[in-house]
C-alpha atoms as an extended CHARMM CRD file, in Angstrom:
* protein
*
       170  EXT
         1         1  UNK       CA             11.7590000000      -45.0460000000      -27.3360000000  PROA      1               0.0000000000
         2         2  UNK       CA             15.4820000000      -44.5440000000      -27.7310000000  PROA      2               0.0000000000
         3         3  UNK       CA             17.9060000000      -44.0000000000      -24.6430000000  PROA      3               0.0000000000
         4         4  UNK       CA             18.5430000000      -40.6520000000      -25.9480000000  PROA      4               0.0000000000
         5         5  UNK       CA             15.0730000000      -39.6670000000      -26.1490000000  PROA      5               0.0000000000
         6         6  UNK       CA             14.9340000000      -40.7590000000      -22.9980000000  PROA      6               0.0000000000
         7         7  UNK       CA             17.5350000000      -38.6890000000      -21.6670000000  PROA      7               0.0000000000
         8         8  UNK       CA             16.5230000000      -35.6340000000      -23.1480000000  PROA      8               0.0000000000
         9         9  UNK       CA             12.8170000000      -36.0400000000      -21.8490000000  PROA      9               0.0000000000
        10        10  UNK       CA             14.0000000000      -36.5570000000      -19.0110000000  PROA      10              0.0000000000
        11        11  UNK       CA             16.3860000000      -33.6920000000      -18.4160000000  PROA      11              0.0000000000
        12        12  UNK       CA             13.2840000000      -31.4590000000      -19.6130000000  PROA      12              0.0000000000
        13        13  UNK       CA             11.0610000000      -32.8690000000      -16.9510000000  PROA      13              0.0000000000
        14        14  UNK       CA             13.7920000000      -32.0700000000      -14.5050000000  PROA      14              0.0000000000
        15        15  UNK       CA             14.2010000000      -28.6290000000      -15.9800000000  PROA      15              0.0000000000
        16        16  UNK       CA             11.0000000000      -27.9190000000      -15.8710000000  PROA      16              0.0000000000
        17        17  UNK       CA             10.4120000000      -28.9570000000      -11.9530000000  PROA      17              0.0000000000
        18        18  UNK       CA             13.5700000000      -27.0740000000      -10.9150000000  PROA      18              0.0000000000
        19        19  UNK       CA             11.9150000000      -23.7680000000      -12.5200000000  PROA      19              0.0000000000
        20        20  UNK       CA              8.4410000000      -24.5820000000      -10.9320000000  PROA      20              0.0000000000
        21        21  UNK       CA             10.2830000000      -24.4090000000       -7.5300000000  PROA      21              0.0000000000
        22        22  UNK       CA             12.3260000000      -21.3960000000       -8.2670000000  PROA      22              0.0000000000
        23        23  UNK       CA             11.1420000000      -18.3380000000       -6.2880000000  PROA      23              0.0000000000
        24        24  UNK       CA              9.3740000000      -15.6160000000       -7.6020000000  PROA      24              0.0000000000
        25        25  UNK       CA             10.6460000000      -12.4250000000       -8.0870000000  PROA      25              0.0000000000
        26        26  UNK       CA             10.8370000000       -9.7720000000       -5.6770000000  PROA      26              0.0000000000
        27        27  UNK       CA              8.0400000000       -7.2610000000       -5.9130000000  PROA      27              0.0000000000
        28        28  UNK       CA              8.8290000000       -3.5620000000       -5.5460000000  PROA      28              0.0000000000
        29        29  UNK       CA              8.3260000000       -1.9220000000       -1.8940000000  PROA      29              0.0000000000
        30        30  UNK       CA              5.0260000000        0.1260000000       -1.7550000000  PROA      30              0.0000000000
        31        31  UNK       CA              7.5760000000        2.8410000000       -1.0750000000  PROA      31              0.0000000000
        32        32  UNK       CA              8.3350000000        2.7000000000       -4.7990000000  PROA      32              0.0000000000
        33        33  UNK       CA              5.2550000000        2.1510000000       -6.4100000000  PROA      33              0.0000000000
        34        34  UNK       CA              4.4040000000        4.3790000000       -9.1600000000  PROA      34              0.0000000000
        35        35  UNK       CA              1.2020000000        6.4210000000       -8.7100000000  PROA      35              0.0000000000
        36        36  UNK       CA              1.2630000000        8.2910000000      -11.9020000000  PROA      36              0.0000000000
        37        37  UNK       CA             -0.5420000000        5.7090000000      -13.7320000000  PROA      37              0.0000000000
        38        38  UNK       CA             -3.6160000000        4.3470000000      -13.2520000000  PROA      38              0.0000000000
        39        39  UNK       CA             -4.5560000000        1.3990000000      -11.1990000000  PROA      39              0.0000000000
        40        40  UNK       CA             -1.5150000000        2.0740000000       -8.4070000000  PROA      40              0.0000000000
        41        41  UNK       CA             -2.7660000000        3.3240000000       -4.9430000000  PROA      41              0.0000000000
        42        42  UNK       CA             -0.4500000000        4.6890000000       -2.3610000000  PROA      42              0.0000000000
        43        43  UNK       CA             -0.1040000000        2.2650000000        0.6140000000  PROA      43              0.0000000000
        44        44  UNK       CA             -0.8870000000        4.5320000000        3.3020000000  PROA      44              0.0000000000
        45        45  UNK       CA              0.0980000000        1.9010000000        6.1630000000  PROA      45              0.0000000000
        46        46  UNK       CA              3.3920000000        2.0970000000        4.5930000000  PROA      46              0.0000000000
        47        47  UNK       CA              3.2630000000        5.6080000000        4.6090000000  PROA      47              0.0000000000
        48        48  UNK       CA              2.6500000000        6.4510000000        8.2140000000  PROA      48              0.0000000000
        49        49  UNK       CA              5.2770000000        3.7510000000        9.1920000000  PROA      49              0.0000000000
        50        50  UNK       CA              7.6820000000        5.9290000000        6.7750000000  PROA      50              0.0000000000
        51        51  UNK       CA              6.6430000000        9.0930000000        8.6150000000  PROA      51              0.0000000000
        52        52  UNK       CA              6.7170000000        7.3820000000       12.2990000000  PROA      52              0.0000000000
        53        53  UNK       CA             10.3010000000        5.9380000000       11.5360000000  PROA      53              0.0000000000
        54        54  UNK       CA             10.7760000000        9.5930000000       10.6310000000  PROA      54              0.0000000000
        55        55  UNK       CA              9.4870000000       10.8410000000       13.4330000000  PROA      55              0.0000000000
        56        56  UNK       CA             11.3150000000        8.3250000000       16.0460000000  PROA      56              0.0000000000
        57        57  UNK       CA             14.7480000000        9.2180000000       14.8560000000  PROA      57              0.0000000000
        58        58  UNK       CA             14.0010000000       12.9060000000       15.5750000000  PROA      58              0.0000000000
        59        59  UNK       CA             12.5430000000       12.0160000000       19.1900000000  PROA      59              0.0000000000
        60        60  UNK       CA              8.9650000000       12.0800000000       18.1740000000  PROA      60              0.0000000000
        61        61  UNK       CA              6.1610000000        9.9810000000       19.3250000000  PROA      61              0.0000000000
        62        62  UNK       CA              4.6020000000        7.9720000000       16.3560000000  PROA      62              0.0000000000
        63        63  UNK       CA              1.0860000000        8.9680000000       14.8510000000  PROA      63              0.0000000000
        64        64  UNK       CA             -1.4690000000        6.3850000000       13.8390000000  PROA      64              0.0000000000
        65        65  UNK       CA             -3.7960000000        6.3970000000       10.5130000000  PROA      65              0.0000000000
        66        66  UNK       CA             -7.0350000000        8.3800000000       10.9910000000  PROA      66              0.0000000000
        67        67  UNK       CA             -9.8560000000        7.6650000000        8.8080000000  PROA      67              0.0000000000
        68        68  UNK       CA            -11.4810000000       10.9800000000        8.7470000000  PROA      68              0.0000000000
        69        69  UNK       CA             -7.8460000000       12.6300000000        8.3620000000  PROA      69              0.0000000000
        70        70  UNK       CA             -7.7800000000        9.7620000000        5.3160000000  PROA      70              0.0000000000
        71        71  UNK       CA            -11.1110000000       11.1020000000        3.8680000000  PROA      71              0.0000000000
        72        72  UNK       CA            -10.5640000000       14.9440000000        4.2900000000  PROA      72              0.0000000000
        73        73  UNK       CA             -6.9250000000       14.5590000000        2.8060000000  PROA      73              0.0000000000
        74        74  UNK       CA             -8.4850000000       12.4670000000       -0.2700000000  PROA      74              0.0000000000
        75        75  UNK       CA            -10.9340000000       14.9930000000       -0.4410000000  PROA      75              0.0000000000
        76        76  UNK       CA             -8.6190000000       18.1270000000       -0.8830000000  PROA      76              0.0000000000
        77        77  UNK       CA             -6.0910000000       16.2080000000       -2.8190000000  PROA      77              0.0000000000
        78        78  UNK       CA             -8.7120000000       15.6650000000       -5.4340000000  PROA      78              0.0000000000
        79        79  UNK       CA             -9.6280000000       19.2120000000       -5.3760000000  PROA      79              0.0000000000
        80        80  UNK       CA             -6.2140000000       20.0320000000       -6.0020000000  PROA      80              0.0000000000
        81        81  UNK       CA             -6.3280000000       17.9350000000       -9.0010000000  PROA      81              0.0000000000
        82        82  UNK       CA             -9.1910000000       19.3310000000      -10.6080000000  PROA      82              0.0000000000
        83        83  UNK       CA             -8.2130000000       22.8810000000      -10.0020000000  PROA      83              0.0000000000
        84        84  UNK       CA             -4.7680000000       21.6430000000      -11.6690000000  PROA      84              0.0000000000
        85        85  UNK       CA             -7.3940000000       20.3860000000      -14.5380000000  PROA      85              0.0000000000
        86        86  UNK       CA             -8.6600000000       24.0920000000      -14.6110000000  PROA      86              0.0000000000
        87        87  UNK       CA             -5.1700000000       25.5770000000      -14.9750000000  PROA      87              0.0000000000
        88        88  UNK       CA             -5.2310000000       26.4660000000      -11.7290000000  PROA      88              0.0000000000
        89        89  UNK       CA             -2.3940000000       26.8670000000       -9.5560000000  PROA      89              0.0000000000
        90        90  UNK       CA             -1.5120000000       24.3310000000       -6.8230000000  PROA      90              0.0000000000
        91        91  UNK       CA             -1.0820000000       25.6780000000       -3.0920000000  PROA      91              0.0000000000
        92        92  UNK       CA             -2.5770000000       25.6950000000        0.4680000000  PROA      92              0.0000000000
        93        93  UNK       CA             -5.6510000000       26.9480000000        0.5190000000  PROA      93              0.0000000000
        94        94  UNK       CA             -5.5060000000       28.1980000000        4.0580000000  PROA      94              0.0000000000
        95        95  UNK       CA             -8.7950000000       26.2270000000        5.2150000000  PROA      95              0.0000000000
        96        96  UNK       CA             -7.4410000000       23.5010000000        6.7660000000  PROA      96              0.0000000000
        97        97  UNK       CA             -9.0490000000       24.4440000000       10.4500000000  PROA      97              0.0000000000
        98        98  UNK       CA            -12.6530000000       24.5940000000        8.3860000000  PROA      98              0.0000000000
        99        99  UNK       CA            -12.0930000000       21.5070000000        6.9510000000  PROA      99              0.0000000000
       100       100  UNK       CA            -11.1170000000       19.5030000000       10.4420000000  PROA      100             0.0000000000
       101       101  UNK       CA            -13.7830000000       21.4880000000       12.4210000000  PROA      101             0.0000000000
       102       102  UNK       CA            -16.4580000000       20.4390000000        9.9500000000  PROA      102             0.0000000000
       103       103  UNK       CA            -15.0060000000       16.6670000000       10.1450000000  PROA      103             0.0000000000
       104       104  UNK       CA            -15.2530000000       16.3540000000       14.2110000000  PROA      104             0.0000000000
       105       105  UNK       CA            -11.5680000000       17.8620000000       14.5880000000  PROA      105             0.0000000000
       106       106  UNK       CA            -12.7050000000       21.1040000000       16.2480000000  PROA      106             0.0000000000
       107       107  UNK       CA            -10.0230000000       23.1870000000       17.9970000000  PROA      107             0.0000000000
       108       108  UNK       CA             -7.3470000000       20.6960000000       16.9740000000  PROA      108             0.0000000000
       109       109  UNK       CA             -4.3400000000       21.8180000000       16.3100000000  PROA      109             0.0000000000
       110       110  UNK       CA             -2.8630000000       20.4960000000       12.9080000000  PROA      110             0.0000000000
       111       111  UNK       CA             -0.4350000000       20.8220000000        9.9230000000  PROA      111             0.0000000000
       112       112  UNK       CA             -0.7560000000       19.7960000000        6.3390000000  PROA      112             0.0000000000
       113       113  UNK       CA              2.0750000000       19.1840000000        3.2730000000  PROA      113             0.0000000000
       114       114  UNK       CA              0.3650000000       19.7760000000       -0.3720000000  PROA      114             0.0000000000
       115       115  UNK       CA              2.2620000000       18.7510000000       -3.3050000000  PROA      115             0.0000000000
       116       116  UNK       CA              1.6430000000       17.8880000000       -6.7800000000  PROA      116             0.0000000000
       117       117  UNK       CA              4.1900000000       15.9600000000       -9.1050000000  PROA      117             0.0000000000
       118       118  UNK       CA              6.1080000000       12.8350000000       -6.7200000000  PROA      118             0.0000000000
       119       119  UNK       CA              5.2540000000        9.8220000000       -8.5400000000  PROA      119             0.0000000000
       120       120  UNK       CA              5.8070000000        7.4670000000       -6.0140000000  PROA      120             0.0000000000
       121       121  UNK       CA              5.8800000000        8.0220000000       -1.8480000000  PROA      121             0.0000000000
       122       122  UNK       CA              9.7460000000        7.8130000000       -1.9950000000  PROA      122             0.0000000000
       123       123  UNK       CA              9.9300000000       10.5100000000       -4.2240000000  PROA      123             0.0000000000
       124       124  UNK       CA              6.9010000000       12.6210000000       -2.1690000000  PROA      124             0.0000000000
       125       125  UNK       CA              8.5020000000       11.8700000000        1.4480000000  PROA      125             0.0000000000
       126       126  UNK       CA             12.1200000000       12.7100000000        0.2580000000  PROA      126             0.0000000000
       127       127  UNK       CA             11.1710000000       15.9110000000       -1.1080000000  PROA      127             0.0000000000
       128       128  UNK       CA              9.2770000000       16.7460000000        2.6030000000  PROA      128             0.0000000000
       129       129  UNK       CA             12.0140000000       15.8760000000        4.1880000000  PROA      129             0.0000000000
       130       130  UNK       CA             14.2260000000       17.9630000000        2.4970000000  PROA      130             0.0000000000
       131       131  UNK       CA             11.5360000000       21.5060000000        2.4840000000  PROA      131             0.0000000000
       132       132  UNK       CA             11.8060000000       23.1440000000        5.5740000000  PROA      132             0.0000000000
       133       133  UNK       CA              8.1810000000       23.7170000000        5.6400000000  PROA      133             0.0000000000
       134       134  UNK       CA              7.4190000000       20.2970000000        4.8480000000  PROA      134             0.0000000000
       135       135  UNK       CA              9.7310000000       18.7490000000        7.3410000000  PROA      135             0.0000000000
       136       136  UNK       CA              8.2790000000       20.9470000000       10.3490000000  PROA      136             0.0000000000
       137       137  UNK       CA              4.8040000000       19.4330000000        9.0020000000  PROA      137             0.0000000000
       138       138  UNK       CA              5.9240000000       15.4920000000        9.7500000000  PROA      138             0.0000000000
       139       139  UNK       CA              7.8740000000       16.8300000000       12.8300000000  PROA      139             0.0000000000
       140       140  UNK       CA              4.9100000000       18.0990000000       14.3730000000  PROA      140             0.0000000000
       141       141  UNK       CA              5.4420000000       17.9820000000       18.1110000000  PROA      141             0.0000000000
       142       142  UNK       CA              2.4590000000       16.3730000000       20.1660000000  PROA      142             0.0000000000
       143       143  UNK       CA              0.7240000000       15.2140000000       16.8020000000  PROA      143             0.0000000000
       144       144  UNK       CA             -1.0710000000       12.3790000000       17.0540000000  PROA      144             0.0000000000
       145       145  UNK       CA             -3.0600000000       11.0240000000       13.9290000000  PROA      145             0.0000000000
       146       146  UNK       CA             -1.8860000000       11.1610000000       10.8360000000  PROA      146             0.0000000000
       147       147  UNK       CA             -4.0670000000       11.2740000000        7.1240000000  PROA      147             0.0000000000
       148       148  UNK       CA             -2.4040000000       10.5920000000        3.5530000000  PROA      148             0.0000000000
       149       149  UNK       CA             -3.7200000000       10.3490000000       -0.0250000000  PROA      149             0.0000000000
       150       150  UNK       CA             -2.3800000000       10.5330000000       -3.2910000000  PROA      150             0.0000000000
       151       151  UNK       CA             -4.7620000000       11.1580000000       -6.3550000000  PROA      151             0.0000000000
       152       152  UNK       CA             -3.8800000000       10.4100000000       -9.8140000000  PROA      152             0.0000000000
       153       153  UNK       CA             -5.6640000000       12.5140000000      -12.5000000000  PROA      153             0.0000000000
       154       154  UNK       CA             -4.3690000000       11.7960000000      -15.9910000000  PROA      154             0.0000000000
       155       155  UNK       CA             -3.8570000000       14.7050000000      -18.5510000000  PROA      155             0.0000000000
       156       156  UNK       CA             -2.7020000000       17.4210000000      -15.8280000000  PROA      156             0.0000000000
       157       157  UNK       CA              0.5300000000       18.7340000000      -15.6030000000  PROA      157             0.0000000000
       158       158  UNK       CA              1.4800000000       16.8760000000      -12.1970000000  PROA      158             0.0000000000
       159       159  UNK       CA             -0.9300000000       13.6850000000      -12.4840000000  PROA      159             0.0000000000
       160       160  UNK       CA             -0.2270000000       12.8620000000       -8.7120000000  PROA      160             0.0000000000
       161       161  UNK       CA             -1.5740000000       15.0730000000       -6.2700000000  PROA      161             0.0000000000
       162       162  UNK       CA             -0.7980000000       14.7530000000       -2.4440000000  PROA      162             0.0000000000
       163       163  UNK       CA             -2.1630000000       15.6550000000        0.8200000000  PROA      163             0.0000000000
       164       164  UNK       CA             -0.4340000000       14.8140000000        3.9650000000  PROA      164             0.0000000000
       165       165  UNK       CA             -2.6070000000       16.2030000000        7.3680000000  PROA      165             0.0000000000
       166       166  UNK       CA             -1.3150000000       15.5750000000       10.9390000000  PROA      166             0.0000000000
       167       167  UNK       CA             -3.2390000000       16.4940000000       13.9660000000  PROA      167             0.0000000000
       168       168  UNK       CA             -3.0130000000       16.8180000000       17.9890000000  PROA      168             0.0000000000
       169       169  UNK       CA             -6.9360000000       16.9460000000       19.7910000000  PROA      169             0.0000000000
       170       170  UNK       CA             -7.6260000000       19.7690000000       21.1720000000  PROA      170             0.0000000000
């Protein structure tokens, strides 16, 4: 083997072991992840800690991730999304007492954010922040427990469709 084949093997094997130990690229904060296409799911733990930072710079106690609040907020969000399927328009449907009494929440007092069209949390959290209505929601004195989903229905107008519940026990 020549000394110049040498050489140039050589500075391939190096080149090759200096991009082995190269780091990999930074992945994208849950914050950002894009829910309107399939296989994405909201992190919800990233969620709440969103909300509770939220919360603590407006003198709030923090809430903590409630299963049931999970379920029932999954539950209506996909509702949402099939009724958007129908044509159907997307609002409150005033039952959110009905849906926590039925769920072991009875007498608790509670708020909930619907919304239909953020992509990703960041997008979903910044427009909450900014609606009155919304804001008053995350702001909820005394709440406690806190639910989240985000369904993704392809072929509707919105394709992400978003509950947020918080709740103080009676």
């Amino acid at each position: 083997m020549s000394v110049r084949l040498r050489y140039v093997l050589a500075g391939m094997l190096l080149a090759a072991g200096l991009a082995a130990c190269a780091e990999e690229p930074a992945s994208k904060p849950a914050f950002y992840t894009d829910l309107s296409r399939g296989g994405s799911s909201l992190d919800r733990v990233d969620a709440a800690q969103t909300i509770n930072l939220f919360r603590a710079n407006n003198g709030l106690t923090p809430v903590v991730l409630d299963e049931r609040l999970n379920t029932l907020a999954e539950a209506y969000a996909r509702d949402l999304a099939e009724a958007a399927k129908r044509g159907e328009a997307i609002k409150p449907d005033g039952k959110l007492k009905q849906r926590l009494a039925g769920n072991g929440y009875q007498g608790a007092d509670a708020r909930e954010n619907v919304s239909a069209g953020y992509h990703t949390f960041a997008e979903a959290f910044s427009g909450w922040r900014e609606s009155k209505q919304h804001r008053e929601t995350m702001l909820m004195p005394g709440a406690a427990t806190i639910g989240i989903a985000a369904v993704y229905l392809p072929g509707t107008k919105y394709r992400v469709y978003w509950v947020l519940i918080l709740a103080k026990p009676a």
